[in-house]
C-alpha positions as CSV (number, residue, x, y, z in Angstrom):
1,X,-37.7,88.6,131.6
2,X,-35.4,88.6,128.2
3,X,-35.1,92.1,127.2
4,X,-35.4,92.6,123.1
5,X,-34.5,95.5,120.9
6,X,-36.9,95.2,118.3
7,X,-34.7,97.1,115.3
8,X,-37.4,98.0,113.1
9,X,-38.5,100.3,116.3
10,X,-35.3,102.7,116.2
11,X,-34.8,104.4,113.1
12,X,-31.1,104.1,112.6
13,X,-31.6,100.9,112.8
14,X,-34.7,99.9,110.1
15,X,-33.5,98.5,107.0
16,X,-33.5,101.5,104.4
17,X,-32.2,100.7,100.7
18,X,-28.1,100.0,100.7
19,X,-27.3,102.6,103.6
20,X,-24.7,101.0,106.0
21,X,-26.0,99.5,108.8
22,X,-22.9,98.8,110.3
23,X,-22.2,101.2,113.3
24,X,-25.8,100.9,114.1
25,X,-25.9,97.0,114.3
26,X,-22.8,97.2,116.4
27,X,-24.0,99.5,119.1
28,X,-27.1,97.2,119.2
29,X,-25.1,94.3,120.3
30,X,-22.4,96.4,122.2
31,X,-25.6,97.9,124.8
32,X,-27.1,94.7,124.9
33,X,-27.2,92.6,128.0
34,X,-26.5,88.9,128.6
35,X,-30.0,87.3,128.1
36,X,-31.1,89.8,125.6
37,X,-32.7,88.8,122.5
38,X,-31.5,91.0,119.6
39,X,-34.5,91.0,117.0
40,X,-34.2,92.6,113.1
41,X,-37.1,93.4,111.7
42,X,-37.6,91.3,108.0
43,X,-35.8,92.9,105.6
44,X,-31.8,93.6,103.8
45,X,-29.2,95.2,105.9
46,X,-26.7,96.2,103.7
47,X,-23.0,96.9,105.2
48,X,-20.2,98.6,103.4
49,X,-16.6,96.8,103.9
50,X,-15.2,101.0,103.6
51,X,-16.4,100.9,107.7
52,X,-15.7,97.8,108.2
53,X,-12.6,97.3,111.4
54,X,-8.9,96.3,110.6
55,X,-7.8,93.6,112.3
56,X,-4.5,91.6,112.9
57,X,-6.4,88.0,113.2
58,X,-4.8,85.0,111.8
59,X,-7.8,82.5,110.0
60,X,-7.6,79.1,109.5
61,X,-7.2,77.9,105.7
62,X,-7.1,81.5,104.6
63,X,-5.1,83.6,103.1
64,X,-3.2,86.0,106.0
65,X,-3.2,89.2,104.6
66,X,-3.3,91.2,107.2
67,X,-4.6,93.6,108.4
68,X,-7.9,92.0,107.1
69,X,-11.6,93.5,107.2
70,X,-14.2,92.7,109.7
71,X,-17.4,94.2,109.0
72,X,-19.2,93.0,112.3
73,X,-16.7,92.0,115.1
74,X,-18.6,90.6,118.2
75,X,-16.3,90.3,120.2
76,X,-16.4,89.7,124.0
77,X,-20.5,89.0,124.4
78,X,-22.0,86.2,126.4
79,X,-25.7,85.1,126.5
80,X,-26.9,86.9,123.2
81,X,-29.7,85.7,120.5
82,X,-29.1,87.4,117.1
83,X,-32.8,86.8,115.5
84,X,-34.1,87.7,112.5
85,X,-38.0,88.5,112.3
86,X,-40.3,86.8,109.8
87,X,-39.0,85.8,106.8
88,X,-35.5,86.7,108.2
89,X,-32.7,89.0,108.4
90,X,-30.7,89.9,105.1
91,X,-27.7,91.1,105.5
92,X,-25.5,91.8,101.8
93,X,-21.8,93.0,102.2
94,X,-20.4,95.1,100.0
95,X,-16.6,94.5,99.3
96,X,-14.5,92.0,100.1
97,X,-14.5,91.3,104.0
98,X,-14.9,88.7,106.8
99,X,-18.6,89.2,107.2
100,X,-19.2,88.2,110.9
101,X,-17.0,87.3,114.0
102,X,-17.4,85.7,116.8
103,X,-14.7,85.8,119.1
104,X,-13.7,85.2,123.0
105,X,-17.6,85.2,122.8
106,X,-19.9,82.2,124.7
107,X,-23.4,81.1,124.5
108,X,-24.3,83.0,121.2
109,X,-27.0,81.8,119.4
110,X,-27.9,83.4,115.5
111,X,-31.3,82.7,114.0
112,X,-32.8,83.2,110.8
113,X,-30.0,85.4,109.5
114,X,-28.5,84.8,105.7
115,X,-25.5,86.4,104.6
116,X,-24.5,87.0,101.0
117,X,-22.2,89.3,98.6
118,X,-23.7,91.8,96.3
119,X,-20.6,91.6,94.3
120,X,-20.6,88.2,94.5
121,X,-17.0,86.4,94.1
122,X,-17.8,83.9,91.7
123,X,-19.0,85.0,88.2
124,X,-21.3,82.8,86.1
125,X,-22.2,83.0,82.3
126,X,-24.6,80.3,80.8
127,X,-23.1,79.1,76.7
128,X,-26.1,80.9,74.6
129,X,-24.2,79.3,71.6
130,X,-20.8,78.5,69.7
131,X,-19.3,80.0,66.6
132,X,-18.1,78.6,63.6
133,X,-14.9,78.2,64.7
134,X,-16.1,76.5,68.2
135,X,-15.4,79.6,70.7
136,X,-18.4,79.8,73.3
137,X,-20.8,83.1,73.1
138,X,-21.8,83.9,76.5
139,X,-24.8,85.6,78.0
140,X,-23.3,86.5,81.8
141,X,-25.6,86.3,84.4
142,X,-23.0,87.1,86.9
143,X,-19.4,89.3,86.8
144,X,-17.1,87.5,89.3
145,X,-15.9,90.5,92.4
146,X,-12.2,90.1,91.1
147,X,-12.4,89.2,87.7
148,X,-12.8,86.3,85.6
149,X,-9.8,84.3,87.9
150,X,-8.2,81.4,86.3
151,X,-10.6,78.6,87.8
152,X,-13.2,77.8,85.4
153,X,-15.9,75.4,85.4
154,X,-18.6,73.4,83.3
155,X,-22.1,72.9,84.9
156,X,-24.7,70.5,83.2
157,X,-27.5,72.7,82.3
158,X,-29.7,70.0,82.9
159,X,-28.5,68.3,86.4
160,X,-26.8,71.9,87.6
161,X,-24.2,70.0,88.9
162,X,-20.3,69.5,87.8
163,X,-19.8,68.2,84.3
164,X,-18.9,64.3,84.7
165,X,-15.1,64.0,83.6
166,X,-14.2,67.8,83.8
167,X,-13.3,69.1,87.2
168,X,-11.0,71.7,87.0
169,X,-9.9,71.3,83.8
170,X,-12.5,71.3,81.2
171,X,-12.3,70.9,77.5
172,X,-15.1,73.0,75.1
173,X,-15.8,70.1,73.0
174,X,-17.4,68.9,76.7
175,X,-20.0,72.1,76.9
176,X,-23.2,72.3,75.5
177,X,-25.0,75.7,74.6
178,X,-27.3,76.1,77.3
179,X,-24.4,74.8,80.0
180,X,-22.6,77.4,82.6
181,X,-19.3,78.2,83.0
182,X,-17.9,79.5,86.1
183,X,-15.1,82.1,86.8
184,X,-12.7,82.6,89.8
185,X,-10.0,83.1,91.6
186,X,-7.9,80.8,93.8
187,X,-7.8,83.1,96.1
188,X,-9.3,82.9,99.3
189,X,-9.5,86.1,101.6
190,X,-12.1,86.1,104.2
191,X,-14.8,83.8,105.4
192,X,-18.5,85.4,105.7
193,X,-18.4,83.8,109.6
194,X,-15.4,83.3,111.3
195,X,-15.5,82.3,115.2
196,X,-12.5,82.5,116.7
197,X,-11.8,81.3,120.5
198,X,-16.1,81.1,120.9
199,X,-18.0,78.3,123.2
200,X,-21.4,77.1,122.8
201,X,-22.8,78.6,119.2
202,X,-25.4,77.7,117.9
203,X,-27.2,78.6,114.3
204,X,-30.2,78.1,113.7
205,X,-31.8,78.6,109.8
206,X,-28.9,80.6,108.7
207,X,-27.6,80.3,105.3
208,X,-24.7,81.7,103.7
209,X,-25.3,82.3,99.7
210,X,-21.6,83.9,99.1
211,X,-18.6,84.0,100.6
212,X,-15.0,85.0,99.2
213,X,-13.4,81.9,101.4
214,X,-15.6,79.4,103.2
215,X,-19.3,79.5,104.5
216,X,-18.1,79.3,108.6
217,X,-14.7,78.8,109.6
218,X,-14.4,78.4,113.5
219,X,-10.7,77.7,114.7
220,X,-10.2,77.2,118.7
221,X,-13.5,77.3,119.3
222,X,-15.6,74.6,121.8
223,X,-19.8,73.0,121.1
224,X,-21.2,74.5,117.7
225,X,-24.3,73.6,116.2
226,X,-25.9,74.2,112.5
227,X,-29.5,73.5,112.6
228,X,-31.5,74.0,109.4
229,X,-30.8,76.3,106.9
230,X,-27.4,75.6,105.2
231,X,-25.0,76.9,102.2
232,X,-26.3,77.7,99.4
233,X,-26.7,79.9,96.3
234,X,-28.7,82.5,96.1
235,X,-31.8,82.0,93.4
236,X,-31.0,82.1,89.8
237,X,-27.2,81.1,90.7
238,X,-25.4,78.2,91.1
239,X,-22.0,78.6,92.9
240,X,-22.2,80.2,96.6
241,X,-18.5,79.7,98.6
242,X,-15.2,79.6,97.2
243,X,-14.1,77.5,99.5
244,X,-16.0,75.2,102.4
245,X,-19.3,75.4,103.3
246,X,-18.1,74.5,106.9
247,X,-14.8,73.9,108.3
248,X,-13.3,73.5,112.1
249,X,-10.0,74.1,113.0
250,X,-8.5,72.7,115.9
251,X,-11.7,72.9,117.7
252,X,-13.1,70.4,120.4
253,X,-16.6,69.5,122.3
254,X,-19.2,68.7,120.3
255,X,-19.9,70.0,116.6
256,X,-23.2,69.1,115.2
257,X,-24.2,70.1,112.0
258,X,-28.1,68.4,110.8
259,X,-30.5,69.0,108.3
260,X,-29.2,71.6,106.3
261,X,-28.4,72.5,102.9
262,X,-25.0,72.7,101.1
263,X,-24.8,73.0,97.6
264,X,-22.4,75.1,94.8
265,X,-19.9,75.5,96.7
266,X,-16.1,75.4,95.4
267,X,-14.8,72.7,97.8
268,X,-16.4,70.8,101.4
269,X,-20.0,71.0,102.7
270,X,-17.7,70.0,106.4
271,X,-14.2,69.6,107.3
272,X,-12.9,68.7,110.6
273,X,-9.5,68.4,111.5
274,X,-6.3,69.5,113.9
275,X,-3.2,71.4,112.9
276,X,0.1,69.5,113.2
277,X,3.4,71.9,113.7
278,X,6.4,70.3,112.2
279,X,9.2,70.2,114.3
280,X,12.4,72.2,113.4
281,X,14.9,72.0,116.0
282,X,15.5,71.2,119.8
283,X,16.6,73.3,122.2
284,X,17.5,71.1,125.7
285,X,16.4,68.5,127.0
286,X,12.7,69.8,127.1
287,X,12.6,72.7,124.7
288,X,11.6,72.3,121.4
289,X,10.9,74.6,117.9
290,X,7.9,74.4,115.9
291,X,7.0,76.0,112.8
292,X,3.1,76.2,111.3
293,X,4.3,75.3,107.8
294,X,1.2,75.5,105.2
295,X,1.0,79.4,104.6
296,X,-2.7,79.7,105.1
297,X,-2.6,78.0,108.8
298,X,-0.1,80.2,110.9
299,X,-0.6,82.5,113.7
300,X,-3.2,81.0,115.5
301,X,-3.1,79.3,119.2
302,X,-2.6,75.9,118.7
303,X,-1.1,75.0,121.8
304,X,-1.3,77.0,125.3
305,X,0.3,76.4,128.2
306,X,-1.3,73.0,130.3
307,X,-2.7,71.3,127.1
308,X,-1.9,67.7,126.1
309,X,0.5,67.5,123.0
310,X,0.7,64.5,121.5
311,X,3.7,63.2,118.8
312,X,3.3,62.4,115.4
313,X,6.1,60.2,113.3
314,X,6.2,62.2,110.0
315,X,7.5,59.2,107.5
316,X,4.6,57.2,109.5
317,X,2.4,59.6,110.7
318,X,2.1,56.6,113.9
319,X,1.0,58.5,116.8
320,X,3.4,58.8,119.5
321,X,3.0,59.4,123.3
322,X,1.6,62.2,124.6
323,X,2.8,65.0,127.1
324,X,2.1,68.4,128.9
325,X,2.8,72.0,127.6
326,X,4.6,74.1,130.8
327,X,5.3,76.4,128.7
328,X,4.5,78.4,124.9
329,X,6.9,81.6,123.9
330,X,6.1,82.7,120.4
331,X,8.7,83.7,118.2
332,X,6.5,85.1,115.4
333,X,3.2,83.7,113.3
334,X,5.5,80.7,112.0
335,X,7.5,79.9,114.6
336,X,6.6,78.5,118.5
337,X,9.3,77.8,121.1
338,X,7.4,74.7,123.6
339,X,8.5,73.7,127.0
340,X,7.3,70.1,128.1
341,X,7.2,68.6,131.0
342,X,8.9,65.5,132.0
343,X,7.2,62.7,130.6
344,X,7.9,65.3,127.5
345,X,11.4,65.0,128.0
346,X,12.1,61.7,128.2
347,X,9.5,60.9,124.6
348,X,11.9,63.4,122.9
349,X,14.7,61.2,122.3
350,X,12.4,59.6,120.0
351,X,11.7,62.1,118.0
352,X,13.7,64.6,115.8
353,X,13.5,67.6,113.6
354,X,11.0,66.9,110.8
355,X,8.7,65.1,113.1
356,X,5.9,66.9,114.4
357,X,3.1,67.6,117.0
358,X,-0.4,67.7,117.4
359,X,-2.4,68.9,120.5
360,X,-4.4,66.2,121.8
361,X,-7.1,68.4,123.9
362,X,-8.5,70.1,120.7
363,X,-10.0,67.5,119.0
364,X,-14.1,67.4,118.4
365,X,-16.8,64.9,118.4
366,X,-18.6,65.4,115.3
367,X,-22.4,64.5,114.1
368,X,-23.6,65.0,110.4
369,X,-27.1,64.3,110.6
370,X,-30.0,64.3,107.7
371,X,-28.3,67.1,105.2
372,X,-27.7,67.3,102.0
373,X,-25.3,67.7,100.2
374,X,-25.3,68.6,96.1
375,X,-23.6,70.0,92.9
376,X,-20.6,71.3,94.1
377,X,-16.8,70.8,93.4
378,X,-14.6,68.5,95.2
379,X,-15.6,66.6,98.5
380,X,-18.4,66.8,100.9
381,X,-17.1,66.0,104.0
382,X,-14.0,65.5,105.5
383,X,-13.0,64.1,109.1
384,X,-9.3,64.0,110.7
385,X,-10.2,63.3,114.6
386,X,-10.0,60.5,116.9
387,X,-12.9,61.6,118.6
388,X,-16.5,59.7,117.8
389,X,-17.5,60.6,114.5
390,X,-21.2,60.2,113.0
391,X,-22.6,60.5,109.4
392,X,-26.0,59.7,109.7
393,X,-29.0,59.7,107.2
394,X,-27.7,62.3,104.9
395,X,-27.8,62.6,100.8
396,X,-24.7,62.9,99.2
397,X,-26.2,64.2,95.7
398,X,-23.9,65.2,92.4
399,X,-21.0,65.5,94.6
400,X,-18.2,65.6,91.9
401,X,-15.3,64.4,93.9
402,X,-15.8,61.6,97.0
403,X,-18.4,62.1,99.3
404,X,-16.4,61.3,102.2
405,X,-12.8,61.7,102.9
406,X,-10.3,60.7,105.7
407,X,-7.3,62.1,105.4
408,X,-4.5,63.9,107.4
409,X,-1.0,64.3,106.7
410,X,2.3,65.8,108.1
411,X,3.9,67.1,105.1
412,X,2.2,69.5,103.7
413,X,-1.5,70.7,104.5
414,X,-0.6,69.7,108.2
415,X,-4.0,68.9,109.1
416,X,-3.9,66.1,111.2
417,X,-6.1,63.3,114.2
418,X,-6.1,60.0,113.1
419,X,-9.9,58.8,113.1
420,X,-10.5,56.1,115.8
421,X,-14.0,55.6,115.9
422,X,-16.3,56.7,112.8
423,X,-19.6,55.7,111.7
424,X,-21.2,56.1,108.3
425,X,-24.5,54.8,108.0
426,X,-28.1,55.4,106.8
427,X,-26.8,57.9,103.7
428,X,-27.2,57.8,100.5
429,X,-24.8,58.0,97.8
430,X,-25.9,59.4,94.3
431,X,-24.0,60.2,91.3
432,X,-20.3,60.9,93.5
433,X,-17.2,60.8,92.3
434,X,-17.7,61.7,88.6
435,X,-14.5,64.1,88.4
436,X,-11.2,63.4,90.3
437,X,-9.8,65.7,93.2
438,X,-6.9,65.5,95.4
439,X,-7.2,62.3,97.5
440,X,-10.6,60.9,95.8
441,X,-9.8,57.6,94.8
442,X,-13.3,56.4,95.5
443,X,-16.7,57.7,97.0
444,X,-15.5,56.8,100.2
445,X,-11.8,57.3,100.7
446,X,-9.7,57.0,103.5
447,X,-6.6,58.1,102.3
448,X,-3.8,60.0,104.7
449,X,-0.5,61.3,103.2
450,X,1.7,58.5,104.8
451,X,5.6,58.9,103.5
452,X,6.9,54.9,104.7
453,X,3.6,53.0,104.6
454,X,5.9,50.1,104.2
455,X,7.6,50.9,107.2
456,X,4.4,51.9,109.3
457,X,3.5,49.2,112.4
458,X,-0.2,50.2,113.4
459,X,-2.5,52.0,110.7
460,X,-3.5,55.9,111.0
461,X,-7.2,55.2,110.5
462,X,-9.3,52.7,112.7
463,X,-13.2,52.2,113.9
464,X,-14.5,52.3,110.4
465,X,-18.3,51.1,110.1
466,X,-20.3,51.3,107.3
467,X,-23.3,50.3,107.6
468,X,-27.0,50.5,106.3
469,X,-26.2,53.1,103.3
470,X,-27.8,52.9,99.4
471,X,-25.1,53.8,96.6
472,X,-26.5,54.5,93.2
473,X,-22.9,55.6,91.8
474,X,-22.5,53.9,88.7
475,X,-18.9,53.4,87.7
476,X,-17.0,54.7,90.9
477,X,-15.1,52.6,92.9
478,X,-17.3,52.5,96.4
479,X,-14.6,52.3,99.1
480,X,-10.8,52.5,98.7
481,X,-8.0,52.9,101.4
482,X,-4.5,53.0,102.9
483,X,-3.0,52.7,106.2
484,X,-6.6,51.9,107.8
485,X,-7.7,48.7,109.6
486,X,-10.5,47.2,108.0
487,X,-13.8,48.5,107.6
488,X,-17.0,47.0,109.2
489,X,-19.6,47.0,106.3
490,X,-22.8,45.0,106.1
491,X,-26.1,45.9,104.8
């Protein structure tokens, strides 16, 4: 029979106004068994980021300054259900922190659990009216964690979405009293869930209202599902992440991600891709350097020893052949020393320093099912894997940049895996592409960073269907793209 702790039972444990409840939540998980059902009673758990753990973990598409805070580090459970009771768990952080890890952890599942700031890191303040001289009186209905930042936004007070033809850059002749504009940083500390070498997740009805970096960021991790709930802000707000709702970093098996919410957030509802390591110098026949070069991807695994490494042509980005690992020493965060074997040694000729390499075993399938996807900044969903790829009866609603992007690139986010087989079908477009972003030339884009197109022989991008979907964009170019074979689309 599945044991449960039923935390409204044990009095350390029942959720009392802002006392911490972080010790007592950890011990909960630490005594329990594999098979055990964890249940919180309905209710706010609030956790203070002064007890939350220091630790020396590198994450993905953050900023690595270390040691960061972890207020709930789960680390090393199997066979565990997280569950909140009724109406759900609450949990509200206090302070900057990475709310919730996951890591060297299999077969977790966390239900009907939101998570959210109570200083939350984007500040809001709706235009009650102008002066004489044009300069916006503001009523603030929310002061941003670290200040007023220097990204600011315009949302319509009447769609809450994006301002057409503002992005990040707005002008005040644009705004309209009764329109919000938003405050933050660029930073981008800590994700509220971060999983980190974890197999077999799942999440069901949790949402994520704030986060000072993305919603979920799993790196190295193997089979995640999102089911139902989503990203979102909490009521009477309109921004939630400062970064991603989702985003997997050199992860592989299945992720699934359906009928769900993600809306306000400062950049992707999903992003999918591998990290590339540029080459710098070889050291024998079979030796070779590599260097993690964007600053916020370094540290992490991203080969081991016995994986599949694959080459990438930088001017190009053509894939290359592929080889084993024997060996990985590493040097520090930045730097890796690999050893290949001998089908490795004899492709290196061909290669030199500025080049670079990808690991061919990490690389997910990926299903978008029936979400949605509204009023936030940027893209909504991003895929860089040759693995199948499916985007299937979702709404893309107010999304102010391109709704979907395929990108990848050796030169200067390194996030790379050229798509090979990608299906986009059933969705609707509505009211997309109304500012411009980085890569968004249309509300589909498939647009890799590729140095000598000219000189390119095969095309990063291929397997392209799109089929079956409604656009009601007016104005935006539908589908643009380089170095991709051509698209089926019918219907």
């Amino acid at each position: 029979m599945t044991a449960s702790i039923l935390i409204a039972a044990l009095a350390v444990l029942q959720p009392s106004g802002t006392n911490d409840m972080t010790g007592a939540l950890l011990d909960a998980v630490k005594g329990a068994k594999p098979g055990d059902t964890i249940r919180l009673a309905e209710g706010e758990y609030h956790f203070d980021s002064a007890q939350a753990s220091l630790m020396g973990i590198y994450i993905s598409n953050h900023d690595q300054n270390l040691p960061r805070r972890v207020q709930l580090p789960f680390c090393g459970i199997r066979d565990i259900t997280i569950e909140g009771e009724g109406e759900g768990a609450r949990f509200v952080f206090h302070g900057e922190s990475t709310g919730l890890l996951l890591m060297d952890s299999a077969r977790v599942t966390l239900r009907n659990i939101s998570l959210d700031w109570a200083e939350p890191p984007i500040g809001e303040a709706t235009i009650a009216s102008f002066t004489p001289d044009g300069r916006p009186v503001l009523d603030w209905r929310v002061r941003a964690f670290d200040g007023e930042g220097g990204a600011r936004m315009l949302w319509d007070a009447k769609t809450r979405a994006i301002k057409p033809d503002t992005g990040d850059i707005f002008r005040m002749d644009q705004a309209e009293a009764g329109d919000t504009i938003s405050f933050r940083s660029w930073d981008r500390p800590s994700p509220a869930i971060c999983l980190y070498r974890a197999s077999d997740v799942k999440f069901d009805g949790v949402v994520v209202n704030s986060a000072h970096g993305m919603g979920l960021l799993a790196q190295r991790s193997a089979d995640i599902s999102w089911h139902g709930g989503g990203v979102y802000p909490r009521k009477g707000c309109l921004c939630s992440t400062k970064a991603d709702a989702t985003h997997f970093s050199n992860c592989r098996g299945d992720v699934l991600v359906e009928d769900a919410l993600f809306e306000g957030m400062m950049d992707d509802a999903i992003n999918v891709h591998s990290t590339c390591l540029c080459i710098v110098g070889k050291l024998g026949a079979n030796m070779i350097r590599c260097r993690y070069m964007h600053p916020q991807a370094i540290g992490f695994e991203v080969f081991e020893a016995g994986e599949t490494l694959r080459f990438i042509k930088a001017t190009t980005l053509e894939n290359g052949p592929e080889c084993k690992v024997v060996a990985v020493e590493r040097e520090d965060e930045r730097n890796v020393v690999l050893t290949l074997d001998e089908a490795g040694a004899a492709a290196l000729a061909g290669y030199d320093a500025g080049d670079a390499v990808e690991n061919a075993d990490w690389q997910p399938r990926v299903g978008f099912f029936g979400n949605t996807v509204r009023n936030n900044r940027a893209r909504a969903a991003l895929f860089t894997t040759p693995k199948h790829v499916a985007v299937v009866g979702n709404t893309f609603d107010h999304v102010s940049g391109s709704a979907i992007l395929l990108a990848g690139d050796a030169a200067n986010w390194y996030e790379s895996g050229a798509c090979r087989d990608v299906q986009i079908r059933d969705n609707v477009f509505r009211h997309c592409l109304t500012s411009k972003y980085q890569f968004c030339t249309a509300v589909i884009a498939v647009s890799p960073t590729v140095e000598n197109l000219a000189g390119q022989k095969t095309p990063y991008h291929r397997g392209i269907s799109i089929i079956g979907n409604t656009f009601d964009c007016p104005g935006a170019k539908l589908y643009d793209a380089i170095s991709a074979e051509e698209p089926i689309w019918r219907d």
